[in-house]
C-alpha positions, -999 to +999 in steps of 0.1 A: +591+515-312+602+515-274+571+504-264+562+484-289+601+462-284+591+462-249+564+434-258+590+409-266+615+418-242+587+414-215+574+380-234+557+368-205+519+370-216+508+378-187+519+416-187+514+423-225+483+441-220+497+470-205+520+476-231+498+468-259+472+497-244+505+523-243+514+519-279+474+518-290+472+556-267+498+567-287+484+566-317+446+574-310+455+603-282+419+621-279+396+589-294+395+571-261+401+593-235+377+591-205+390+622-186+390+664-195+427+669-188+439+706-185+463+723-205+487+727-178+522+744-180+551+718-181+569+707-155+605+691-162+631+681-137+659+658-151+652+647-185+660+612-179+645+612-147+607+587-147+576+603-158+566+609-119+592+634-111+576+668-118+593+697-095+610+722-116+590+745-141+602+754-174+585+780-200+570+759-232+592+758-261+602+742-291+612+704-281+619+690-316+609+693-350+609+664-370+601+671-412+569+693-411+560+691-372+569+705-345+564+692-309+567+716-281+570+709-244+539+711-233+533+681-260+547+660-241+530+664-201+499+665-224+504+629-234+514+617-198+484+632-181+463+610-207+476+581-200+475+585-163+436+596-168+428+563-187+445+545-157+476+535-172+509+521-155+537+541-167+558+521-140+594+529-150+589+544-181+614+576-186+602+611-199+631+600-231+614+569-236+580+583-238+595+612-255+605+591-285+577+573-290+562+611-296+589+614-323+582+580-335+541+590-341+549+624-357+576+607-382+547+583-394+527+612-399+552+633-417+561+605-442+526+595-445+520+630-464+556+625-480+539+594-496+508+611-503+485+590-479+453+603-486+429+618-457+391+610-453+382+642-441+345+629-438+356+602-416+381+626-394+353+650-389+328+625-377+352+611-353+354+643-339+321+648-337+318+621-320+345+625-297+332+659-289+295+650-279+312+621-260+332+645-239+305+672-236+282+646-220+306+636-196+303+670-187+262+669-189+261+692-218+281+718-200+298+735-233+309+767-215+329+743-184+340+716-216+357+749-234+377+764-199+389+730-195+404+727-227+413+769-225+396+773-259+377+805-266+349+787-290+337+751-298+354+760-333+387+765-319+388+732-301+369+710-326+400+723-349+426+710-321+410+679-321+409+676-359+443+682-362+447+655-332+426+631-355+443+639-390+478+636-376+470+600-355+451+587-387+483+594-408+506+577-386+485+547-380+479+543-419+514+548-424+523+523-397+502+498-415+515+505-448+547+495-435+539+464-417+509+452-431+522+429-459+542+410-435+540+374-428+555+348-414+558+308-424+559+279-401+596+276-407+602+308-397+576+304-366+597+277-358+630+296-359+620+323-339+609+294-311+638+278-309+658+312-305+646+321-277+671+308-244+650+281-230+651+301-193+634+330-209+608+313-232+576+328-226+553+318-197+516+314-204+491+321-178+462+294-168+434+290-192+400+278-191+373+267-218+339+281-203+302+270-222+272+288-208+232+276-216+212+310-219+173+309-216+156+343-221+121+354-211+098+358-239+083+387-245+046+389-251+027+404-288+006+423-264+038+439-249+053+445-283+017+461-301+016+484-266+053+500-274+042+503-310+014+524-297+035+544-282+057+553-303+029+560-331+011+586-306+049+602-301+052+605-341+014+619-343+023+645-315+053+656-332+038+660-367+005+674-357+009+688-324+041+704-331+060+687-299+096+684-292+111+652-301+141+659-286+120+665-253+101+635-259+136+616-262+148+630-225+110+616-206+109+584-227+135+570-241+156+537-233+186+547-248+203+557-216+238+559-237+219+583-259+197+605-237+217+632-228+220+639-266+188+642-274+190+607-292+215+616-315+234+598-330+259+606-367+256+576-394+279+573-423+270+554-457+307+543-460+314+532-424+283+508-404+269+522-371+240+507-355+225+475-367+216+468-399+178+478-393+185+511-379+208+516-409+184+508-436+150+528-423+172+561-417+188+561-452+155+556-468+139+588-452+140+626-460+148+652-440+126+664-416+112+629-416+100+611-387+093+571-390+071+542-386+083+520-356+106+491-364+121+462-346+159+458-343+171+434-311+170+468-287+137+470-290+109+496-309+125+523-323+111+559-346+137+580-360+141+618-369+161+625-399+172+659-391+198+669-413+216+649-445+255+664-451+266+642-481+271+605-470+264+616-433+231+617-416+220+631-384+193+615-368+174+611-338+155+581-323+133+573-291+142+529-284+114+516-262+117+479-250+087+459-242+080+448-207+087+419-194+056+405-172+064+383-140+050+349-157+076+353-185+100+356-163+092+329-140+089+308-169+123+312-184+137+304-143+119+273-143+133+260-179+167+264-170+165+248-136+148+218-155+178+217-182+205+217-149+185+195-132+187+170-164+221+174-169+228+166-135+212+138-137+230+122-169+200+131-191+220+156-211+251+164-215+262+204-210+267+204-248+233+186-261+215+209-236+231+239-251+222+228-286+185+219-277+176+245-247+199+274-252+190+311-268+222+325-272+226+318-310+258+324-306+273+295-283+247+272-288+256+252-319+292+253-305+277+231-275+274+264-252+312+270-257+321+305-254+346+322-280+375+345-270+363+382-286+404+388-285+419+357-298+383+341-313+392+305-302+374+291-270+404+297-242+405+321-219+434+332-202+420+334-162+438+374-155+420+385-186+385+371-179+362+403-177+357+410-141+317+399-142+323+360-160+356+359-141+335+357-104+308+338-117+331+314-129+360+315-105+350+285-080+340+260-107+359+227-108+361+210-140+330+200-151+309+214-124+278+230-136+272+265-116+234+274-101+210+294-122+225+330-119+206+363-136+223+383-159+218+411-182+232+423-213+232+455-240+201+437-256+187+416-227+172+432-194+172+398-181+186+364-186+191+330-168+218+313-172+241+281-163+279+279-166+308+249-165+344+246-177+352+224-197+387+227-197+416+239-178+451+242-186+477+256-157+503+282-160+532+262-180+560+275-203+555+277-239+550+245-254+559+245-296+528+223-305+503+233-283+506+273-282+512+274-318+491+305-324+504+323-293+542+318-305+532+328-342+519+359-328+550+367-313+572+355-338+549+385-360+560+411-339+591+401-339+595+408-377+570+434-378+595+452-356+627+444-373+608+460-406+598+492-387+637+494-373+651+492-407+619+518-419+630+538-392+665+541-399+664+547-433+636+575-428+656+596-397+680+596-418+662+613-453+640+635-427+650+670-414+653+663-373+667+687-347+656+679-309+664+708-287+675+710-249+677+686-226+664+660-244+700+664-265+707+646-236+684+616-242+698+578-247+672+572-278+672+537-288+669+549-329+694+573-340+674+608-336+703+628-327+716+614-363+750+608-344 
């Protein structure tokens, strides 16, 4: 709830991010972590005192209890060192603040059970799974190194951490949700919450830009595509008849770098899509044991080994070989798109009937080229949130201008050509009713998604057993822990 207040006290979009990714770690803990953090011993000094200062060492203990779980001391340096190993800003966030936020999580989870929130333990387990072969390839497969880090005497022992980890963050999220997710707000009531705010503290939006892109790809030959299909057939043969390792043949052959260092391996669930929808349909029409025909998906060639079935999950293995590319392809595709620039240059074409006639990116193409925001799925971007790789190919571009041919690549594509323009550009300015709409509904959303979480709050503290021990008696918590 700290955190989560802090968005609309901080209102200036600009710095949202941050505090958006501290409330999302909160509640997903081990799911995206990118670091092995030891268990270390805690270190407090003051309790009210900023995350940074750690000099004096106290013995782990009890630090609350709130309904049916506990959170000890340790709990809490835990949480701090993940955030600092996923490069998070704590800036001047105290060890109070943070420590409530923990309160806040385990409350969602304790009432979540209260209100009989059922578990997907299928869906917790593969998580886990997941999470753990992430984690152990980070550490190239090093299981022995993966366990002292995490001072666990088994993989058992920590896979049972981390489901607890998983269980307890999935009830609190659902719970979360239960509570805010009927909530909606009308225009009226967008409109209200706009002309509340004090006009010197209306919100400040950052400079956006419309960007449209042409794509041309090199095409890739039969010849290339019958070769890989070759391939793959003689690896198939070689396994069946010859009694080879597949999971060798995945380490000297495959193009699934993400993959390799698993063998190829990768966990699919009925219930839940991973992979594309070609992958998905050839692995849960095989048998165990089973090794495929090729098949296309936009990767490439692909065979698969079904190696084990466990209900509605099935582990499999796959070798993804991509066609090559030859020089004349490539050189081909180079010289389309400078013809296209060349023509819009010219007056011939404009950016938009070029990216409708020329363009390969389905994607953009019909939109005139126009690029959509993943985050808010309309066409503006806001320029300190471009990703790092568009943001410098774009950066010097005046309105309108069209950039050089530049080659790209992307998870499907090992190379692309491609022109860019914006086509719009709208300067830092302060919130403006009409035009930022969406952006003010958004906030005006939180806003009453957090007044309903306060009033949850406070009626749940006080129906739930709570005791917070020590220093952190000493805490100024913004809800009413301490039921004063």
């Amino acid at each position: 709830m700290i955190l989560q207040k802090m968005l609309l006290k901080t209102i200036n979009f600009k710095f949202i991010t941050k505090a958006t990714f501290l409330v999302c770690i909160m509640f997903f803990g081990f799911i995206n972590a990118q670091e092995i953090i030891e268990d270390e011993k805690p270190t407090l000094e003051k309790v009210k005192d900023t995350v940074s200062n750690k000099t004096r060492i106290k013995a782990d203990g009890v630090a609350a209890v709130v309904g049916d779980f506990i959170l000890l001391e340790s709990d809490l340096d835990r949480e701090i060192e993940q955030f600092k190993a996923q490069g998070a800003d704590l800036g001047d966030l105290t060890r109070c603040e943070l420590f409530g936020s923990l309160l806040e999580s385990k409350l969602y989870a304790h009432q979540a059970i209260q209100d009989s929130i059922m578990v997907n333990e299928l869906q917790i387990q593969s998580r886990v799974d997941q999470q753990f072969q992430g984690i152990l390839s980070q550490l190239n497969g090093d299981l022995e190194k993966m366990l002292e880090y995490y001072k666990k005497d088994s993989e058992q022992a920590l896979k049972d951490e981390m489901y607890e980890i998983n269980k307890n963050n999935y009830l609190a999220q659902e719970m979360q949700a239960k509570v805010t997710g009927d909530i909606e707000v009308t225009p009226e009531e967008v409109r209200t919450f706009f002309n509340e705010i004090p006009k010197d503290e209306r919100p400040t939006f950052g400079t956006e830009l419309k960007i449209a892109q042409i794509v041309v790809i090199p095409e890739v030959t039969e010849e290339a595509k019958q070769a890989v299909i070759d391939k793959l057939k003689g690896f198939k043969t070689d396994v069946e008849e010859n009694g080879s390792s597949f999971t060798t043949k995945v380490l000297f052959y495959t193009d699934d770098t993400a993959s390799k260092s698993t063998g190829g391996k990768y966990t699919l669930n009925r219930k839940r899509p991973r992979m594309v929808k070609e992958f998905r349909n050839v692995a849960f029409s095989m048998q165990e044991g089973e090794i495929s025909e090729p098949f296309e998906t936009d990767f490439g060639f692909h065979i698969i080994y079904l190696e084990k079935i466990r209900g509605q999950e099935y582990d499999v293995r796959h070798i993804l070989l991509r066609p090559e590319i030859t020089q004349e392809a490539i050189k081909k595709a180079k010289d389309e798109i400078e013809e296209v620039r060349k023509k819009i240059l010219d007056g011939t074409l404009t950016f938009a009937e070029a990216a409708r006639e020329f363009s390969d990116e389905e994607e953009s193409k019909y939109e005139g080229g126009q690029l959509t925001n993943p985050t808010t799925q309309d066409f503006n971007f806001e320029l300190t949130r471009i990703e790092p790789e568009l943001y410098s190919q774009i950066q010097d571009l005046k309105d309108g201008e069209i950039s050089e041919v530049l080659q790209d690549e992307d998870r499907i594509n090992r190379i692309k050509f491609k022109i860019l323009t914006v086509t719009d550009r709208i300067d830092d300015h302060e919130a403006d009713f009409a035009k930022d709409y969406l952006k003010i509904k958004n906030l005006a959303l939180q806003d009453k998604q957090i007044k309903a979480v306060e009033e949850w709050q406070k009626k749940t503290i006080s129906e739930t057993y709570i005791k917070i021990n020590g220093e952190y008696r000493d805490c100024d918590f913004q809800s009413n822990w301490l039921k004063k």
